[in-house]
C-alpha positions in Angstrom: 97.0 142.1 131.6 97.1 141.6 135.2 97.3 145.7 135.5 93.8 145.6 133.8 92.5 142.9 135.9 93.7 145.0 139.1 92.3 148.3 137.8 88.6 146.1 137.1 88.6 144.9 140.6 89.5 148.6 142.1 86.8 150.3 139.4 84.4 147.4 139.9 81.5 149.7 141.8 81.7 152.7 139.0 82.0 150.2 136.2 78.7 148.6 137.4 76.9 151.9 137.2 77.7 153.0 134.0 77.1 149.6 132.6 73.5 150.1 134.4 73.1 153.6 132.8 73.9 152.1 129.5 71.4 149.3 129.8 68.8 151.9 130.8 69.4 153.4 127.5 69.0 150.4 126.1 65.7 149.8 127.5 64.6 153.1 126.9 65.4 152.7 123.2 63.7 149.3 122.6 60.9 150.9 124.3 60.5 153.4 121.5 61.0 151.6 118.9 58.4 149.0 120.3 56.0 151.9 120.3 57.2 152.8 116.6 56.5 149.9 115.5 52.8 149.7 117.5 51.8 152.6 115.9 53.1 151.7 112.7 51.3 148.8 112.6 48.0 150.4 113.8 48.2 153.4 111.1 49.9 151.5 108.2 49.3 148.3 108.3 52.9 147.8 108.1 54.7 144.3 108.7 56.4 145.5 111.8 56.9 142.0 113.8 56.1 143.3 117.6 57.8 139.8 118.7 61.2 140.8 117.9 61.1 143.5 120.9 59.8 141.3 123.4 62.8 139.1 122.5 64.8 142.6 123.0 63.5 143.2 126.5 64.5 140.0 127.6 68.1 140.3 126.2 68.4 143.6 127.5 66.4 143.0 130.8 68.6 139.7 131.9 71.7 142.1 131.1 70.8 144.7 133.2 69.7 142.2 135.6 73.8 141.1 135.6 74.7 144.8 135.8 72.4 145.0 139.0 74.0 141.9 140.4 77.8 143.0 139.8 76.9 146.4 141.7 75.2 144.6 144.3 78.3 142.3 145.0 80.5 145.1 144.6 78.7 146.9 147.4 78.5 143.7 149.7 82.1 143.8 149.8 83.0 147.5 150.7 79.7 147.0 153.0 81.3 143.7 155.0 84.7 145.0 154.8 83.9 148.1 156.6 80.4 147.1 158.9 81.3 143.8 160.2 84.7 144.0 161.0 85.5 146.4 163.1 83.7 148.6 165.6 82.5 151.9 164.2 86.0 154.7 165.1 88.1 152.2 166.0 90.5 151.1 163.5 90.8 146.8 162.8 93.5 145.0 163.9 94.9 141.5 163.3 93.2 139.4 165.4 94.6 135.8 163.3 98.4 136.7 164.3 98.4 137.9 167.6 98.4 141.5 169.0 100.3 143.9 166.7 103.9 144.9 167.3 105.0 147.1 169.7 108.3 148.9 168.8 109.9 148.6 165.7 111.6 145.4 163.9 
């Protein structure tokens, strides 16, 4: 399990996209099917309740609202870890312990 969890955490940027390409999809879908069911409605008088896809919007909007939030924190990190840190070309050092070793051990 922890393998997984450790393979999440390295994967965590290109998970977040496809999980924002799927709920894209998503949207897309429930869009056309909203329209469906407009037209439907206006042709056939059918019994198509328009409701149930503004309930799917919001299920589907506040998941790729998530999605957006996981790639955004995903980013943050790689964008502190490598921005703030150090200066651009020069390679970080531990500044917490002391100067690094010279020599060997």
């Amino acid at each position: 399990m922890s393998k997984l969890f450790a393979w999440i955490k390295d994967n965590s940027e290109a998970i977040a996209i496809v999980m924002l390409w799927i709920w894209a999809l998503m949207l897309i879908t429930l869009l056309f099917s909203w329209l469906f069911g407009y037209w439907y409605n206006g042709l056939t008088s059918g019994k198509f309740e328009i409701n149930s896809c503004w309930q799917g919007f919001t299920a589907v909007g506040s998941g790729f609202i998530a999605s957006l939030g996981t790639l955004y924190m995903a980013w943050k990190r790689y964008n502190t870890d490598s921005e703030l840190n150090s200066i651009n070309g020069v390679a970080p050092t531990n500044t917490r312990c002391g100067s690094p070793p010279r020599g060997g051990m």
